[in-house]
DRENKOLGU-702012 format. One line per field, with one value per residue (C-alpha): residue in three letters; x, y, z. Coordinates in Angstrom, 3 decimals. Each point is the difference from the previous one (the first is absolute). Layout:
N
r	[ALA ...]
c1	[X ...]
c2	[Y ...]
c3	[Z ...]
# end
This chain:
280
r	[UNK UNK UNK UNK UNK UNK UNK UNK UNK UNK UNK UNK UNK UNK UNK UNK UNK UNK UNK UNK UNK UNK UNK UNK UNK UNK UNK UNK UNK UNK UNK UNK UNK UNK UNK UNK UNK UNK UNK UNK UNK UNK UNK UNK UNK UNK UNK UNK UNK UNK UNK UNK UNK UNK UNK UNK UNK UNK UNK UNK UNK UNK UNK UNK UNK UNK UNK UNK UNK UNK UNK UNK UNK UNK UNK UNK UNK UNK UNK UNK UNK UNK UNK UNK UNK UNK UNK UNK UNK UNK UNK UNK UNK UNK UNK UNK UNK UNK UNK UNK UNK UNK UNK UNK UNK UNK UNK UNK UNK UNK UNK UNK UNK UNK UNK UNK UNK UNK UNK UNK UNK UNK UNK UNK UNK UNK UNK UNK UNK UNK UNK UNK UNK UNK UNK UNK UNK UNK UNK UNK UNK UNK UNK UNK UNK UNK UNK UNK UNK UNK UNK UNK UNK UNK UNK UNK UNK UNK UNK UNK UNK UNK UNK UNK UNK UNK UNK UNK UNK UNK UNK UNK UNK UNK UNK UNK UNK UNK UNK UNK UNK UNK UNK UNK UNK UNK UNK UNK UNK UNK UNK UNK UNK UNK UNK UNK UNK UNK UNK UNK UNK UNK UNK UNK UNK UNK UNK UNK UNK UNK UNK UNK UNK UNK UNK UNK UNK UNK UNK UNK UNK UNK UNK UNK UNK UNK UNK UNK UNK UNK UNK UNK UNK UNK UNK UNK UNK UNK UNK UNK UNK UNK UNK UNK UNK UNK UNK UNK UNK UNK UNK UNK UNK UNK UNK UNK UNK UNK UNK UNK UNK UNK UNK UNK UNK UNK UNK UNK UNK UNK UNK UNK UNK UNK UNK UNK UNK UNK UNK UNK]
c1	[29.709 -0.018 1.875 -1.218 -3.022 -0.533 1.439 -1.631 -0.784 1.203 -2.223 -2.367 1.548 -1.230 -0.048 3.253 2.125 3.173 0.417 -2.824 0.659 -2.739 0.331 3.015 1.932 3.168 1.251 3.461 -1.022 -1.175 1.174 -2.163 1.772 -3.181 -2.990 -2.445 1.322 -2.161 1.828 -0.982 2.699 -2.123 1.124 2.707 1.132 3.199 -0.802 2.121 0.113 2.001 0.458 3.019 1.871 -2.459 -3.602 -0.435 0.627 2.021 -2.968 -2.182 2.311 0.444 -3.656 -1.042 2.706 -1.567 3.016 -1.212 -4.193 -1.920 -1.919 -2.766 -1.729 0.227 2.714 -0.350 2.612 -1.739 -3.366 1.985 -0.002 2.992 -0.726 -2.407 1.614 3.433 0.906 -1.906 1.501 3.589 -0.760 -1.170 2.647 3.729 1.696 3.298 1.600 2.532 2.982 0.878 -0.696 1.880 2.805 3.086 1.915 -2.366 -0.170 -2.998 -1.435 0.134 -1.349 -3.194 -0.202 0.255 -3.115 -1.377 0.172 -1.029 -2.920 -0.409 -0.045 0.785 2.751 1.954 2.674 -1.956 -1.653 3.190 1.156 -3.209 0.432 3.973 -0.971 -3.346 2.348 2.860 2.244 0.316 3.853 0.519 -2.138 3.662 1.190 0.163 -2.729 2.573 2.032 -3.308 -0.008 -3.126 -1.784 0.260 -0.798 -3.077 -1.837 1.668 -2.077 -3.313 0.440 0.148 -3.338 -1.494 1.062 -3.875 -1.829 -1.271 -2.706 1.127 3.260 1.200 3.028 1.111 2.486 1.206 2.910 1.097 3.995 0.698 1.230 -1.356 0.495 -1.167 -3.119 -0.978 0.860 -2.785 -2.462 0.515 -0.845 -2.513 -2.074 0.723 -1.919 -3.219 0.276 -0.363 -3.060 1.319 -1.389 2.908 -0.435 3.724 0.560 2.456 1.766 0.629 -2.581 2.006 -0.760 -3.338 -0.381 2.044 -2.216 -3.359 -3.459 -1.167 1.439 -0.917 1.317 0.270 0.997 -0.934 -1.339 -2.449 -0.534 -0.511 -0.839 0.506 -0.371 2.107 2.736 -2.304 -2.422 2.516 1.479 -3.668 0.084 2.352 -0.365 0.772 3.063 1.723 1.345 3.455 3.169 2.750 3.342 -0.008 2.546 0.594 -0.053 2.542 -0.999 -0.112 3.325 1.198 -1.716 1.008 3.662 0.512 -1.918 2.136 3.067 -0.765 -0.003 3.386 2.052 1.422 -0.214 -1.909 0.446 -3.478 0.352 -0.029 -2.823 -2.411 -2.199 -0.678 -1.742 -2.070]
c2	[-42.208 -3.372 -2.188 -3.041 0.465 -1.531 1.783 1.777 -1.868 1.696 2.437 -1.479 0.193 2.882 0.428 1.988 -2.589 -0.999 -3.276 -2.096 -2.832 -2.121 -2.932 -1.199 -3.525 -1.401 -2.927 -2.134 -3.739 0.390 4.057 2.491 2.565 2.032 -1.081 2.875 3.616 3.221 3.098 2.453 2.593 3.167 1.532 2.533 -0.878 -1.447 -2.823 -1.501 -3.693 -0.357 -3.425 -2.428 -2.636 -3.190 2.422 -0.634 3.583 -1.886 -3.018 2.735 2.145 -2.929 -0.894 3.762 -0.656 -3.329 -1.612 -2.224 -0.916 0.340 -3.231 2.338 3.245 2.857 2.548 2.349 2.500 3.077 -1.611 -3.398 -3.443 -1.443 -3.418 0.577 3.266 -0.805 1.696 3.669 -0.365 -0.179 3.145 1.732 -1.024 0.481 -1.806 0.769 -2.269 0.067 0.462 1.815 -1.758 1.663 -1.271 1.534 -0.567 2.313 3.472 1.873 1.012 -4.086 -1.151 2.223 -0.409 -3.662 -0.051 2.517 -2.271 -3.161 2.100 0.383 3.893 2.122 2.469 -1.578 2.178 2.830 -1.971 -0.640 3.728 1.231 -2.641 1.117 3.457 -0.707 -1.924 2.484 -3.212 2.674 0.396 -3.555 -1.159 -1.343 -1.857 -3.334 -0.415 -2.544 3.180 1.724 0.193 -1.717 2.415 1.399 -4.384 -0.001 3.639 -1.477 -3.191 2.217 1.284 -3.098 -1.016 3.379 -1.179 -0.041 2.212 -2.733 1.310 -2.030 -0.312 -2.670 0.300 -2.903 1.959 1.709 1.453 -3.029 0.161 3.676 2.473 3.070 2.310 -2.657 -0.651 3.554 0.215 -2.752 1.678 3.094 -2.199 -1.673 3.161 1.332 -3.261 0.848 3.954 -1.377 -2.214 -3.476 -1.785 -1.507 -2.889 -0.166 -3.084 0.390 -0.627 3.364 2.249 3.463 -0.674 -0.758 3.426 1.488 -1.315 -0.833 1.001 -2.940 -2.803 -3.583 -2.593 -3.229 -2.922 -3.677 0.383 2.476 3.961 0.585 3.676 2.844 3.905 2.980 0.615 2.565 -3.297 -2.483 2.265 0.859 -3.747 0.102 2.163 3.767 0.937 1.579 3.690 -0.249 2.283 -1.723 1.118 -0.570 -1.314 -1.451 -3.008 -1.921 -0.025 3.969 0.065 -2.610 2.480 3.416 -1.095 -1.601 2.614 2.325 -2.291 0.288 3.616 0.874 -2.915 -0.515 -1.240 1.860 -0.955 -0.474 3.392 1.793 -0.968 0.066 2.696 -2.158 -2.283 2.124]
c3	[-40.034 0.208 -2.104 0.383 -2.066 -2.884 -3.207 -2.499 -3.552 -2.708 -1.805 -2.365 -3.635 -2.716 -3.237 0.736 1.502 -2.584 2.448 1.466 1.655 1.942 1.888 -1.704 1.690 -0.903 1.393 -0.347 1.092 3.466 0.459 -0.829 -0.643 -1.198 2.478 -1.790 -0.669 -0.714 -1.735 -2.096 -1.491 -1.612 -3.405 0.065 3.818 1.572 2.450 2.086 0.958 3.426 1.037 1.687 -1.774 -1.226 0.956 -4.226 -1.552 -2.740 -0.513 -0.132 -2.293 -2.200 -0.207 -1.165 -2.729 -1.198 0.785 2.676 -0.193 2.976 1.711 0.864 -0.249 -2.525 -1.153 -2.499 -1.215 -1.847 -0.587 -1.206 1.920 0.619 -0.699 -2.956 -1.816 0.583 -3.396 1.134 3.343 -1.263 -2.057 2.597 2.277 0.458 2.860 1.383 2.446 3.059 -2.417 -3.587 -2.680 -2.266 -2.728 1.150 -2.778 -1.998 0.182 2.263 -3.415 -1.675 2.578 -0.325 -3.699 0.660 1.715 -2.167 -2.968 2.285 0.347 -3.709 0.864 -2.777 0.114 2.670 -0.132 0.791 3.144 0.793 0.197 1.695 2.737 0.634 0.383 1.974 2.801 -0.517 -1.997 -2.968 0.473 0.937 -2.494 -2.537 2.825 0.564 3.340 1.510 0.743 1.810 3.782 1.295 0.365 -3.689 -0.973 2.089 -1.674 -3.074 0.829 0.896 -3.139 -2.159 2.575 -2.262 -3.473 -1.234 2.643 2.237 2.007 3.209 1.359 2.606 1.936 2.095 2.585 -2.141 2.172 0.864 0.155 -0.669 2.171 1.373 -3.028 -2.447 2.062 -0.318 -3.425 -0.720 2.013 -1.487 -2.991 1.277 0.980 -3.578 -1.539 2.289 -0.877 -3.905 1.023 0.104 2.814 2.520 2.153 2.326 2.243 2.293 3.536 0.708 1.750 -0.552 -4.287 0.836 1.890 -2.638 -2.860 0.352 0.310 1.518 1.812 0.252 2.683 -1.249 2.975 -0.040 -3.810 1.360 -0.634 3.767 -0.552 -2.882 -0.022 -0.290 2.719 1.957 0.150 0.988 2.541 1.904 0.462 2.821 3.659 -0.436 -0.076 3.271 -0.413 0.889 -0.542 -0.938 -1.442 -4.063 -1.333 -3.859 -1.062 -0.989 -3.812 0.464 0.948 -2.673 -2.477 0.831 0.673 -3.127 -2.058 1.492 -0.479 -3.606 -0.372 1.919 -1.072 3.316 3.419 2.663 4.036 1.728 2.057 -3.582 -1.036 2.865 -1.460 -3.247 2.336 1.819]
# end
């Protein structure tokens, strides 16, 4: 196939779609760091937004949250516009950035019931609780969070993003930082939030979350979505793939993994020889 053609638009948006944006510009001075982007992100699905370093996930991230206005086009964030129904928007929305933003001199359980009452929510406490258990916190829950690893602070974070039952949930990488067991705790995480209905839009650097995740993927570069579909989709873009037989081998996050998950379990240090058949 060739792939030089032009890419396909995003689909047109539907009554279904949590996120539609059309036509939306952003500009700093001379930049434009948004020259006209198309998404839509459909109730109940995880997209992901792939994209290098200045493309504009977070101007477009920060838009959708009403933080930043547009210059031009339309956004609207379950049936609300951004720029016009900033109050519905922020109800509807929860945003979690590139880092936890949570209290850590506070225990896990304060700081939910601290955005529970910000929230005017009644019965924070029991929020609180359901929250701890839902992100397996429960027995870490009378701690203070500055003594979490960072992977406990960042589902500690998703869950403060759920204090309310937002129907749309932004995360702006949210992996940034943590290693490999931390990263798959908040995908594990991640995937629950979807399962319960909440509809996920990820930005991110890293193309193994984004095959991990999502249903769809969208390619943002130079402010633009240059094409969006589900991996299958993305994937037929490119030649066919030659049938080759190569030797497999694991990664090196594979073997990070199994040794220190077996590490854990026997307490004490194994030589590489011994533990060739965890790898295989």
């Amino acid at each position: 196939m060739d792939t030089t053609t032009a890419p396909r638009p995003p689909a047109r948006p539907t009554a279904a779609a949590a996120i539609s944006v059309r036509g939306l510009t952003r500009s700093y001075g001379d930049l434009a760091v948004l020259p006209g982007v198309d998404l839509d992100v459909a109730t109940g699905s995880i997209v992901a937004l792939l994209g290098t370093n200045g493309t504009g996930k977070t101007t477009l991230v920060k838009i959708l949250a009403t933080l930043l206005p547009p210059d031009g086009g339309t956004a609207t964030v379950a049936g609300a516009d951004v720029t016009t129904q900033g109050h519905r928007v922020r109800t509807a929305l929860s945003l979690t950035g590139q880092f936890a933003a949570v209290d850590g001199v506070l225990t896990g359980r304060e700081n939910l019931v601290l955005v529970a009452r910000l929230r005017h929510l009644p019965r924070p406490g029991e929020v609180a609780d359901a929250l701890l258990r839902r992100f397996s916190l429960a027995d870490a829950g009378d701690r203070r969070a500055a003594t979490y690893s960072n992977g406990m602070r960042r589902r500690l974070d998703l869950a403060m993003s759920l204090v309310g039952d937002p129907a749309v949930v932004v995360l702006d990488e949210p992996t940034t930082g943590l290693d490999p067991e931390g990263r798959r705790e908040v995908w594990q995480a991640v995937r629950e939030l979807a399962a319960g209905g909440t509809t996920v839009l990820l930005t991110t650097q890293y193309l193994e979350e984004a095959e991990q995740l999502a249903d769809r993927v969208a390619i943002l570069h130079g402010g633009r979505v240059l094409v969006e579909g589900t991996l299958a989709e993305l994937t037929a873009l490119l030649p066919p793939a030659r049938v080759e037989h190569v030797e497999k081998r694991p990664s090196l996050e594979e073997v990070f993994l199994a040794l220190t998950s077996a590490g854990s379990t026997a307490g004490t240090t194994t030589s590489t020889s011994t533990r060739q058949e965890d790898l295989r």
